[in-house]
N, C-alpha and C positions, 0 to 999 in steps of 0.2 A: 596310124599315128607313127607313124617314119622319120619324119624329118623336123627339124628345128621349127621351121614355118608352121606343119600342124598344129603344134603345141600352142605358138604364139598364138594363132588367130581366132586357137579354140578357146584361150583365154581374154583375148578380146572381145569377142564375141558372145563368153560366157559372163561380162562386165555389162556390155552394152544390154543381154538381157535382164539381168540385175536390175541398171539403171531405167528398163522399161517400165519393167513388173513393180518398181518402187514409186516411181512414178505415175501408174495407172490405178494407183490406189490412193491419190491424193484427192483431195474435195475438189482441187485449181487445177484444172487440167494446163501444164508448163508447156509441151510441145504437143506435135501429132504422129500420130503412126507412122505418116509416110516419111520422117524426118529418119526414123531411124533405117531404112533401107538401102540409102546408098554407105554407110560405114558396112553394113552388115553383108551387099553386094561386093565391098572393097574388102573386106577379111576374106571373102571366097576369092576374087580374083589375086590378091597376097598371094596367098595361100597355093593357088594354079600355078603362079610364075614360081613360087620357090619352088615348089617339085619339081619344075620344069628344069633347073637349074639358073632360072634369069635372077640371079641375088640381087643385085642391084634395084629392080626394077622394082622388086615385092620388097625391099627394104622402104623405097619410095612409098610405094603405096598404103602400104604400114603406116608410115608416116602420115600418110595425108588422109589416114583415115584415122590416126589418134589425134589432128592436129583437127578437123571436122565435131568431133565427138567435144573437144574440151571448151570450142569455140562455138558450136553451133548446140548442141544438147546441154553444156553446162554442168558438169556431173558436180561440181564443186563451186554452188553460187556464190557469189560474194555477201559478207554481213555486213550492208551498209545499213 
């Protein structure tokens, strides 16, 4: 735990399994297992390019795996 990028994706990460394990305790099952593996793939690869020093790129993908997560798993349904 070295660099800024650790921290972030181990908190991502440490989110998205939150949102699993809350989820996998519901009567309706909402998504499936495999849905959460490519966010979960995308925090490790983050995570690779920022030690590497490619900021840019792990900012990107950062991105596009909290923009996955909010859109695709829904951590925060809507109360229609």
């Amino acid at each position: 735990m070295q660099t800024v990028y650790d921290w972030i994706t181990i908190a991502v990460f440490a989110g998205l399994i939150v949102l699993f394990l809350q989820r996998s305790t519901a009567d309706v099952a909402t998504d499936r297992l495999w849905q959460y593996l490519p966010p979960a793939c995308g925090c490790a690869f983050a995570n690779w390019l920022g030690n590497k020093g490619e900021e840019l790129p792990a900012i990107a993908v950062l991105m596009l795996v909290l923009v996955y997560i909010f859109y695709v798993l829904k951590p925060f349904p809507s109360k229609r």
